[in-house]
N, C-alpha and C positions, 0 to 999 in steps of 0.2 A: 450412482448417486455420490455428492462430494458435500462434507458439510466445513465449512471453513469459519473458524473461528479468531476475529482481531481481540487484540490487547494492547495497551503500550499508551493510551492515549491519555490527555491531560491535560492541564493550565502551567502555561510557558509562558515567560517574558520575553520578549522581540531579543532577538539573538541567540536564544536557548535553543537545545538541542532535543529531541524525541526519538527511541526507536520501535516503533511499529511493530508488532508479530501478527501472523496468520498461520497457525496451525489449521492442517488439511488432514479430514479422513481418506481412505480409500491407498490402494496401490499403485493407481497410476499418476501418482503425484508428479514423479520426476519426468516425465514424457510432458507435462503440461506445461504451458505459459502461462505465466502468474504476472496479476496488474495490479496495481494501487491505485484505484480511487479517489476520488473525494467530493463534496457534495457540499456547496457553501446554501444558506438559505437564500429561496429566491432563486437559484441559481440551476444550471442542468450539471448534471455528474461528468466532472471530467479525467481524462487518464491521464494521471500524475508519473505514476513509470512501469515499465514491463520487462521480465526477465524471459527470455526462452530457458525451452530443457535446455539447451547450449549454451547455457549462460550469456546470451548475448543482451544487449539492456535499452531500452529505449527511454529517455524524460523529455517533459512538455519543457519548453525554453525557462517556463519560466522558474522552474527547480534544477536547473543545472549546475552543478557547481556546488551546489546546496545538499540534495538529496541523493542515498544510495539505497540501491535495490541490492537485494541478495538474497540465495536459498541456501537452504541447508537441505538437499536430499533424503538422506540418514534421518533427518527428524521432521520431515516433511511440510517443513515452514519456510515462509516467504518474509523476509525485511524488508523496513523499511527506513534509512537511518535520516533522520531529519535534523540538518544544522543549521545555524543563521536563519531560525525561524522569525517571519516576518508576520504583522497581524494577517493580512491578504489570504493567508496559509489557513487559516479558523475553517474548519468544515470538520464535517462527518468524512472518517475517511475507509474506505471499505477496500477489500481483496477480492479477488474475481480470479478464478480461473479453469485453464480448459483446452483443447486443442486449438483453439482460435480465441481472441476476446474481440468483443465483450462476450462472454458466457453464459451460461444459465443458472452457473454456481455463485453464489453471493454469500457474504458474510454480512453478518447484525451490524454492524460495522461500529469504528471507534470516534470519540470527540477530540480533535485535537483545538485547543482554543490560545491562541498568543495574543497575552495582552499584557500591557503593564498595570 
């Protein structure tokens, strides 16, 4: 059992920046692939970015250049560093992870909301 906990989320003006946490229980953190979510209303849940254990990284086009992922092993958290936030960005943003995503492990997930 994994229970992952988001933080970091807020009210941003277009162009501001956010960083995301997901603190994860359990040991086998560092083996997992960790995602970033998000969830606009109306809308279905989509994958905003992914780290393997191998730090390799995956983003949806349209956060590139924008958004970094990152873990910290040692402290069993996944980032998410969010710049040149745009309104489009406003969702519920949630951490998923596991040997594969989407997973079974969910976090309560966080509001990020950009607006002026």
């Amino acid at each position: 059992q994994v229970q992952l906990v988001e933080s970091g989320g807020g009210l941003v003006q277009p162009g501001g920046s956010l960083r995301l946490s997901c603190a994860a229980s359990g040991s086998a953190f560092s083996i997992y692939t960790m995602g970033w979510y998000r969830q606009a209303p109306g809308e279905q849940r989509e994958l905003v970015a992914a780290i393997t254990s191998g730090g390799a990284t995956h983003y949806r086009d349209s956060v590139k250049g924008r958004f970094t992922i990152s873990r910290d092993n040692a402290k069993n958290t996944v980032y998410l560093q969010m710049n040149g936030l745009k309104p489009e960005d406003t969702a519920v943003y949630f951490c998923s992870g596991g040997l594969l995503l989407p997973s079974n492990y969910w976090g309560q997930g966080t509001q990020v909301t950009v607006s002026s």
